[in-house]
N, C-alpha and C positions, 0 to 999 in steps of 0.2 A: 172471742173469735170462734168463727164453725169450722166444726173438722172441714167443711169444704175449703176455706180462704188458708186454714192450716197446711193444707195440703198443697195448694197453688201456690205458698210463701216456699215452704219447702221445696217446692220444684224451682222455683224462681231460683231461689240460693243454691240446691246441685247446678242449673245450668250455669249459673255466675260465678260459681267454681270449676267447673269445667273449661267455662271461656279463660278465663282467667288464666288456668293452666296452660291453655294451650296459646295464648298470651305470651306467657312468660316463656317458655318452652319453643314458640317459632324460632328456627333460623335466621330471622330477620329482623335487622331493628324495625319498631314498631313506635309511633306516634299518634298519640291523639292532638290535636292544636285546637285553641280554643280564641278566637280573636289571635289568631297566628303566631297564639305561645301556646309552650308545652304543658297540657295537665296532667299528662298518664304517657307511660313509655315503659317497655321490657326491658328484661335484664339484658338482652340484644344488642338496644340500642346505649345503655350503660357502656357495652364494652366497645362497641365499635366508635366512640366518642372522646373512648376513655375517661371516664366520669363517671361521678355516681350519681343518683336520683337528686339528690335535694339539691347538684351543683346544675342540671338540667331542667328542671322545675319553673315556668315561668319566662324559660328563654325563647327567643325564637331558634329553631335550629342554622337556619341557613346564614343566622350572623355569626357565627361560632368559629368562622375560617375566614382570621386578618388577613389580610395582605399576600394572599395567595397570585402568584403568576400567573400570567395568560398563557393556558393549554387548552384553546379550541371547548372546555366542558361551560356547563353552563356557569356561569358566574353569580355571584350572592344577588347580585342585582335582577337579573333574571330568573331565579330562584323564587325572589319574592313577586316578580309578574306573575311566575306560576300560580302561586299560592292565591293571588287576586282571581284569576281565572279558575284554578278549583274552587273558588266559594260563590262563582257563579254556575255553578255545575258541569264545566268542563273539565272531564279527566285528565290528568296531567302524567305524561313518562317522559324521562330524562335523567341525563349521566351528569351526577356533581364529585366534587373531591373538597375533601376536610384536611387541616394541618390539627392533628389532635395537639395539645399542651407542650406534650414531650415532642413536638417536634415532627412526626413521622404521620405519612400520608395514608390516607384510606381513599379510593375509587367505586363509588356505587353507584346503582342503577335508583332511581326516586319513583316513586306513585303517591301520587296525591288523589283523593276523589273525595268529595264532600259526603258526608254520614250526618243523620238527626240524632242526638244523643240526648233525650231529657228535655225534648222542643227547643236543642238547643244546635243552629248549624256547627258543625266541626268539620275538622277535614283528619281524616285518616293518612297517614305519611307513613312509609314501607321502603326502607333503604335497606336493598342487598348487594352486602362487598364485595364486590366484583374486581377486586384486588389481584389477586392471582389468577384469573383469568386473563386481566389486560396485560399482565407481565408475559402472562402466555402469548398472548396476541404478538406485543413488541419484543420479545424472543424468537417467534417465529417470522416475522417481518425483516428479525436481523437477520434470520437466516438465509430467508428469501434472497435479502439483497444482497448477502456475500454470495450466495451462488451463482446470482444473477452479475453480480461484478466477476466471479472467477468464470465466470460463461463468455462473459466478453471478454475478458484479458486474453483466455484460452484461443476466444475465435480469432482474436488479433493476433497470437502467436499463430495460427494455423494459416492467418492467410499471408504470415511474412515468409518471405524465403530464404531459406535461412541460406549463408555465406555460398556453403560448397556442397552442399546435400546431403554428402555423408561421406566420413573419412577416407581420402585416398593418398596412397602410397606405397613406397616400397622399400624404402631407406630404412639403415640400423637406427639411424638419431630418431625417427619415427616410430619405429617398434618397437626404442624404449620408453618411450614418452607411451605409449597404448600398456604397455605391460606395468607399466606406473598406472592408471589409469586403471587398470585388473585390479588393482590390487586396493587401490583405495576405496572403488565404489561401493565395497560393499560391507563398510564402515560407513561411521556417521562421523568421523570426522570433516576439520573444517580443511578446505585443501582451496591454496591459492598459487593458481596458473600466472605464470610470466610470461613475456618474450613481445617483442615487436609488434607493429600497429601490424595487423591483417595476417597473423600468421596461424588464426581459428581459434585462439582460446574459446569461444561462446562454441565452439562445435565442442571441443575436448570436455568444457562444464555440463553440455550435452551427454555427451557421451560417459560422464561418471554419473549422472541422474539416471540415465533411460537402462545401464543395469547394476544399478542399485535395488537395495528393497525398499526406497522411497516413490519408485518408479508409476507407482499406482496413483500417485498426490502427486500435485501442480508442482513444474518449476518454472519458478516465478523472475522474471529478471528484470533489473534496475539496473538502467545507465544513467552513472553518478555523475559523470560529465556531462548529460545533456540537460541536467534539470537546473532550473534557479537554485540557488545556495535556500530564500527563503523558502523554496517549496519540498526540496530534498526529505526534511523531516517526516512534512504531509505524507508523502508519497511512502515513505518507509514504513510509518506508524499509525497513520490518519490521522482523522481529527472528528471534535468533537463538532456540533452545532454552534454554531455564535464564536467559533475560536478565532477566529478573526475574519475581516470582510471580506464578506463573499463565498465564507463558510457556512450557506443556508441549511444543508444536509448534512448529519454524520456523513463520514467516509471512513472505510477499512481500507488501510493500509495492505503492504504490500507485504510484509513479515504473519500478518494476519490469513489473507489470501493465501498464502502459501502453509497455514499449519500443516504441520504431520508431511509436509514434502522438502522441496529445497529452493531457496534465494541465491541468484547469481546477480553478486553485486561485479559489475563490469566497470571498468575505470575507476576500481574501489580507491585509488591512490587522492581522485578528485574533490573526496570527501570535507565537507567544512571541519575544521576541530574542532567545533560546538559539538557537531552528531558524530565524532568518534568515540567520546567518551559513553552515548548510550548505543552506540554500537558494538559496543566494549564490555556492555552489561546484558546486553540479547545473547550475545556470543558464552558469558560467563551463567548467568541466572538463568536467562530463558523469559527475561521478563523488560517489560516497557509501559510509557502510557503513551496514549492516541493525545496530539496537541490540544491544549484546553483541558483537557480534561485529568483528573486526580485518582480516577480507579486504578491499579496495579494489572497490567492482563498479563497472562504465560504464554509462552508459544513453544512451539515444538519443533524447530527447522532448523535444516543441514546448510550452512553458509559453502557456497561455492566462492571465492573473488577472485580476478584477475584486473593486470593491469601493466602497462606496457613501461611504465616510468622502473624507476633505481629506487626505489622505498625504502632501503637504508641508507641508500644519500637523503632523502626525503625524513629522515629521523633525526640524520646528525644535525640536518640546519631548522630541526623544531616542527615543521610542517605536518608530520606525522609520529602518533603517540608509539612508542617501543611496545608497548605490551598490548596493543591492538593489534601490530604486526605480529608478535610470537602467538596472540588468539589464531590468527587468520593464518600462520604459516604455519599448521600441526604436519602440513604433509603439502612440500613444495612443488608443483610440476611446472620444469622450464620447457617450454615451445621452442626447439629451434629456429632461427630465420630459415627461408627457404634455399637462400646462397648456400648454408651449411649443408641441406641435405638437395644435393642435386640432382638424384638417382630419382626424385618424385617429379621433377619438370615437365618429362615427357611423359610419365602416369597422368598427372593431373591435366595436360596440353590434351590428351586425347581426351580424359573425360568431359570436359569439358567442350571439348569441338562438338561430341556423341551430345549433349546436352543444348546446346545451342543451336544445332544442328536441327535437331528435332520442334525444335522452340521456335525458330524460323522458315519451316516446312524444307528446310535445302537438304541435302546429300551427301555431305563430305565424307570422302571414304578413307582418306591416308594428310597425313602434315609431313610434306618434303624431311630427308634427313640435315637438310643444308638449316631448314624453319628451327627443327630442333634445337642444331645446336647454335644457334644465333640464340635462341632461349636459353638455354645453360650456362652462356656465356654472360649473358646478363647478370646482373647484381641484388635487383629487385629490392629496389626500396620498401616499396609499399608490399613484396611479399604474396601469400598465395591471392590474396584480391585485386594485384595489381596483374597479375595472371589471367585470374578469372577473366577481369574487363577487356585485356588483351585480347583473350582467343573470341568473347563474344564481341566485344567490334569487327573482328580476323574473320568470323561466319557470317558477318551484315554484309562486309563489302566483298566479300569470295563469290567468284563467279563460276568458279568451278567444281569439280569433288575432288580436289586439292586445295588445304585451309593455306594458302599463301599472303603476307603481308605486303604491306604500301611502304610507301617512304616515310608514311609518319609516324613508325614507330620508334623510337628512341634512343635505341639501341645504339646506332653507330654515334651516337652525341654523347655516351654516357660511358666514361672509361672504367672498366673494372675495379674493381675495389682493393685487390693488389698495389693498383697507383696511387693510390693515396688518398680515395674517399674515406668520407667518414661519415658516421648517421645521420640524419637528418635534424633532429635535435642538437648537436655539434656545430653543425652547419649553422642551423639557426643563431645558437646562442654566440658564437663566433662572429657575424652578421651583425647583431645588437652589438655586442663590444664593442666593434671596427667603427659603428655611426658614433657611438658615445664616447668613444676617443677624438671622434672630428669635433663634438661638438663640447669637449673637456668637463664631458659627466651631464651637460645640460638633458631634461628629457623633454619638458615643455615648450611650448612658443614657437616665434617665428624661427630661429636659430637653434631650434630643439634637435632629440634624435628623431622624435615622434613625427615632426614634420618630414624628415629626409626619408624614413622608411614608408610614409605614407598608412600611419596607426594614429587612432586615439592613444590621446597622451596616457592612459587608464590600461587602458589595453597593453601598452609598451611597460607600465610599473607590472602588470601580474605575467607578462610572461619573463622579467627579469625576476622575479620572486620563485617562478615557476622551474626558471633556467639556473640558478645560485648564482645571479650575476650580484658582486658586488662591489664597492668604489675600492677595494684594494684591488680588484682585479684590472679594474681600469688605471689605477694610477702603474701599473706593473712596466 
């Protein structure tokens, strides 16, 4: 051999060590294919396979991932069209995924491009794991859309209006329920509001959020009575994709939406007994899963609830768990009805004239003293919203700058509570008794109660369950 070909062999072998190293040494799996198996591959693509050389040796790469789900990436089948198309000298880029042995996924980016290696075609194959990037992606995607869902909820609260605007009054029963209210918000305890339908619980849950030091983070509110039993969960907790029909999208819940601030569970009494018990465990742990799905998440939120029912008569007959109640009762505030504190009728009578007033372009300057006390005298079932709707009908059909009423309000038909009203629930369940005594317990059919009162026969069992009506009571 001539020191010349000596010397050309020698460079040949530094550069075929050099390739080599830097072969081995790429960040990226690396692939030669030879009739669309493996001949040669780095220790790269060893690990990203999870395999060692002689178990890759021979394979095709792209059959390597059984039984993988359809996620939009390219699939083995299309995988190998590529491969046909790189060996016609079309460069190939695209996103595939592998189930390595043990189970666990890899997301890479593929290049294919035909190379002559020894007069022989090959195709060069370069998969970079783009694993932790796409995690990045679908991390940052979740975040988008939680902001994007607390962006609408938020604009939804902004464009509702809320009951009474902001608390008014002047009564002691008021200004102890406010000084309760001082004192709680600015704790993270859980504090559940009582008292009659319309008497502002959701302003009072307001007002321990807005000065609290949660006051920065969303409060988030769920009314528990107005959702279906089956979607109650969704809506508290979400849900996964595919959780059940018509679950096309993840969805983040409403305990989610609201981390790091507070939930006002409203009509918390409504609750199914299936979601008290993980209601029972967000309130204790801090923790849930979104429906369908098996991950553990934590949350970070201040429970407000309120609710207008007797929730220890609601325990003694089963309906509601004891120790979901002492979760939710750390720090009680009862709402007086408005009947109690009467010294707010004509506070709130003006504000709300000044509010309506303005809302209607009109001018009311004064409410007769006679108007007043026609309002004080009243009983007010429905409490400060039957008020509110009061004075804004009273500025619709007022033709002067004196808020004066019609004959259709109520008043002189509805004897004080002195004479012997009683709540409207009372009344109710009293109502049902009276038909099921005519009808000797029957509820369905022609001869039913259901029929007499003019209810779905369904209707008439859940509000007897609702009311503790039951066949001893009737046979009494």
């Amino acid at each position: 051999m001539t020191r010349k070909n000596a010397k050309t062999l020698a460079e040949h072998r530094d550069s075929e060590i050099r390739y080599r190293i830097l072969f081995e040494e790429a960040g990226d799996g690396i692939f030669i294919l030879e009739n669309r198996r493996i001949v040669d591959l780095n220790q790269k693509a060893c690990t990203l396979f999870a395999c060692n050389r002689d178990q890759l040796i021979g394979k095709i790469p792209f059959d390597l991932s059984p039984q993988l789900q359809p996620n939009g990436k390219c699939s083995d089948l299309e995988a190998d069209r590529r491969i046909t198309e790189a060996y016609s000298g079309s460069h190939q880029f695209f996103e595939w995924q592998h189930r390595r042995p043990n189970g666990t996924l890899f997301d890479a980016e593929v290049s294919l491009a035909l190379v002559e290696l020894a007069n022989t075609a090959n195709i060069l194959a370069i998969m970079r794991d783009i694993t932790i990037r796409k995690q990045a992606v679908e991390e940052l995607k979740r975040l988008k859309d939680k902001l994007q869902q607390e962006n609408i909820y938020l604009q939804e609260e902004i464009n509702i209006e809320h009951n009474f605007g902001e608390i008014v009054g002047r009564s002691i029963a008021l200004r102890k329920v406010l000084s309760n209210v001082e004192t709680v918000a600015v704790t993270d305890s859980s504090v559940l509001i009582t008292g009659e339908t319309g008497t502002g619980k959701e302003l009072i849950a307001r007002a321990i959020h807005s000065i609290g030091k949660r006051k920065n983070r969303p409060l988030v509110k769920v009314n528990c009575a107005a959702l279906p039993a089956n979607l109650v969960e969704s809506e508290l907790f979400g849900h996964e994709k595919g959780a059940f029909t018509g679950a096309s999208v993840r969805r983040i819940g409403r305990f989610e939406l609201a981390h790091g601030g507070t939930v006002f569970l409203d009509e918390v009494a409504e609750l199914p007994q299936t979601l008290q018990s993980k209601l029972l465990r967000v309130l204790q742990d801090g923790e849930y899963e979104r429906v369908g799905g098996s991950q553990t998440l934590k949350v970070d939120v201040r429970v407000i609830a309120a609710t207008n029912r007797d929730i220890e008569k609601l325990i003694r007959s089963g309906e509601f768990r004891e120790d979901l109640f002492y979760r939710l009762n750390v720090f009680p505030v009862f709402l007086p009805p408005l009947r109690d504190r009467k010294e707010d009728i004509s506070v709130l009578a003006n504000h709300f004239a000044i509010k309506y007033s303005a809302k209607c372009g009109k001018k009311i300057e004064s409410i007769p003293q006679k108007t007043l006390e026609a309002l004080q005298n009243y009983h007010w079932p429905g409490n400060v919203r039957e008020l509110q709707n009061i004075i804004e009908r009273g500025v619709i059909v007022c033709r002067g700058k004196q808020l004066k009423f019609g004959d259709w309000l109520p008043f002189k038909r509805i004897e004080p509570l002195e004479c012997g009203l009683v709540t409207m629930e009372e009344s109710e369940r009293n109502h049902i008794i009276k038909a099921l005594k005519i009808t000797n317990g029957l509820v369905s059919g022609e001869k039913g109660a259901a029929k007499i009162l003019g209810l779905n026969p369904q209707t008439l069992y859940s509000k007897m369950k609702r009311l503790g009506i039951t066949r001893e009571q009737l046979l009494a």
